[in-house]
C-alpha positions as CSV (number, residue, x, y, z in Angstrom):
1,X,-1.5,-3.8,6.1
2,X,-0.9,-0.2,4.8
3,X,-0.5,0.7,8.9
4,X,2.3,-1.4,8.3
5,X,3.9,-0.4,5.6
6,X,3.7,3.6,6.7
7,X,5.7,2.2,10.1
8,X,8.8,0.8,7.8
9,X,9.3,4.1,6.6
10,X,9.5,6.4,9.7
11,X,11.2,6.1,13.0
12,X,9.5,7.8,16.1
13,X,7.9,10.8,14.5
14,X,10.8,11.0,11.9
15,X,11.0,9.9,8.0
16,X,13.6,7.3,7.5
17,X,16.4,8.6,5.3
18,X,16.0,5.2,3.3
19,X,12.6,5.7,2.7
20,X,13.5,9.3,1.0
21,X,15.9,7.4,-1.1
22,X,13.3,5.0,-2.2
23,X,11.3,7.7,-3.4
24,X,14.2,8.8,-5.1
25,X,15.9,6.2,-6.8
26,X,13.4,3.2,-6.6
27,X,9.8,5.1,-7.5
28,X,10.7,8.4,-9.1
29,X,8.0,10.2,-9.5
30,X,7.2,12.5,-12.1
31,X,5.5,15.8,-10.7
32,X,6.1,15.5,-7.3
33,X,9.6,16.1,-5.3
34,X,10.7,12.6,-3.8
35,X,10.7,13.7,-0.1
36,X,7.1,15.6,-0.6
37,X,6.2,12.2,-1.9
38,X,7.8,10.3,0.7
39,X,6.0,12.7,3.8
40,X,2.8,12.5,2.1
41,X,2.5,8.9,2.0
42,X,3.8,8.5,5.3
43,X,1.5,10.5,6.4
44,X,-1.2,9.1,4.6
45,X,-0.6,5.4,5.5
46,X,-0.7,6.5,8.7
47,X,-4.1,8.7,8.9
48,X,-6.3,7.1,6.3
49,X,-6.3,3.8,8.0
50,X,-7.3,5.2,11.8
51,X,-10.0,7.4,10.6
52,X,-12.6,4.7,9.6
53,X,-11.8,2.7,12.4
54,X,-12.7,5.9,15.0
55,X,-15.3,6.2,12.2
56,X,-14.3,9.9,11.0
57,X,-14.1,10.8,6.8
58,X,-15.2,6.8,6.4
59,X,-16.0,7.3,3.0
60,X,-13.2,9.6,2.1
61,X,-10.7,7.5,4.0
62,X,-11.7,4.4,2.3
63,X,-11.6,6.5,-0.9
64,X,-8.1,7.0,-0.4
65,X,-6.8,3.3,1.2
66,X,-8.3,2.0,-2.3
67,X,-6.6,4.8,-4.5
68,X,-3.2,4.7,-3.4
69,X,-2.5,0.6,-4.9
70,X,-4.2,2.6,-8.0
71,X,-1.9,5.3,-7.7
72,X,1.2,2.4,-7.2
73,X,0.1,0.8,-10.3
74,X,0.0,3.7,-12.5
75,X,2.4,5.7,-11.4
76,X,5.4,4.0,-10.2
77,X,4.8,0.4,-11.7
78,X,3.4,0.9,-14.9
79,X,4.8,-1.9,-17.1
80,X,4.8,-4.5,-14.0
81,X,1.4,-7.0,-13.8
82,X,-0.1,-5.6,-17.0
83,X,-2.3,-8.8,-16.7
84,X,-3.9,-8.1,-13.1
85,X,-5.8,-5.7,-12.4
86,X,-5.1,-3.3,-9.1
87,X,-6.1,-5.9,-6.3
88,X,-5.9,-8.8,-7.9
89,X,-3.2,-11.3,-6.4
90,X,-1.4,-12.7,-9.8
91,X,-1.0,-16.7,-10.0
């Protein structure tokens, strides 16, 4: 699922223009630049999934895939499913 996500935001081997814009005006992110932000988790959504599967960095990979819906919640969605905690589907 996050393999999926990292594909909506680039074409080819290129960042999506919309996805910089979503980092922009959507998540805006306080200490980070938005298309830093937007590369990173590109890049990231990319990577971390592969590496367990090839079984390189499994425990630092799976480290990550479980810290970035943390990082989502905190972050850029603070005030949204303050009953549910990060995942955990709400009813």
């Amino acid at each position: 699922m996050i393999w999926q996500s990292g594909q909506t935001e680039v074409d080819g081997w290129h960042l999506k223009d919309a996805a910089v814009q979503l980092y922009e005006h959507e998540y805006r992110l306080p200490l980070i630049a938005p298309t830093l932000a937007a590369h990173l988790a590109a890049t990231a959504e990319h990577l971390f999934p592969v590496l367990p599967v090839i079984g390189l960095a499994t425990r630092r990979s799976a480290l990550a895939l479980l810290g970035m819906p943390l990082v989502i919640a905190i972050s850029v969605y603070p005030d949204a499913g303050r009953h549910t905690a990060p995942g955990q589907r709400a009813c």
